[in-house]
VEXLUM-576126 format. One line per 4 residues: number of its first residue (from 1); for each residue x, y, z of C-alpha. Coordinates in pm, whole numbers. Layout:
N
NUM> X Y Z | ...
END
This chain:
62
1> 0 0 0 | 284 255 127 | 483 216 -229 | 146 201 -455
5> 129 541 -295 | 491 669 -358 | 424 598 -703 | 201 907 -764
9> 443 1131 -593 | 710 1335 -793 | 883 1497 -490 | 1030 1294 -202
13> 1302 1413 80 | 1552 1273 304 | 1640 1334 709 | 1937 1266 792
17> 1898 1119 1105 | 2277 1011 1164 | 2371 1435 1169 | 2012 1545 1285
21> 2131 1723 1595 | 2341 1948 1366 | 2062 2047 1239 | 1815 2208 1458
25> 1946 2567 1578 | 1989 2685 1934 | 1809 3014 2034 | 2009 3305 2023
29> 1935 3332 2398 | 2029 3027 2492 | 2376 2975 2284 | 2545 3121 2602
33> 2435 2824 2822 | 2639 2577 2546 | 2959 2807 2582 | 3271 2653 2671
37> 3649 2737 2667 | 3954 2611 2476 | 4294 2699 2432 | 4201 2883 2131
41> 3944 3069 2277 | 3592 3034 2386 | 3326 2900 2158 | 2967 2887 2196
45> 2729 2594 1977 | 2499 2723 1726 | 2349 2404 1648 | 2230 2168 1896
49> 2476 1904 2026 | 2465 1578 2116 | 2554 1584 2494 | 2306 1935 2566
53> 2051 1779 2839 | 1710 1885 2626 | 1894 1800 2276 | 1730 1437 2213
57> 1358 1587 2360 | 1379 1869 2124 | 1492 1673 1854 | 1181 1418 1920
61> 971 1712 1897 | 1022 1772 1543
END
């Protein structure tokens, strides 16, 4: 039933669920919270991370 269906469709898309994190953004107010410091400097995420403690519920939510 499911590929009877894709039949009719011309446009189809992909997630890539293997770099999903790295694709949901972090709220300009909240990139401070994911800061951290290296030799090099300090560095703040703008994409979600794996590791952040409301990165897998967010990315559930989509």
């Amino acid at each position: 039933e499911l590929l009877a269906s894709l039949k009719k469709s011309r446009v189809f898309s992909a997630l890539d669920l293997a770099h999903g994190y790295w694709q949901v953004g972090v709220h300009p107010a909240d990139k401070e919270k994911t800061a951290f410091v290296t030799p090099m400097g300090l560095y703040e995420f703008n994409r979600i991370s794996m590791g952040l403690c409301n990165a897998p519920g967010t990315f559930q939510r989509l």
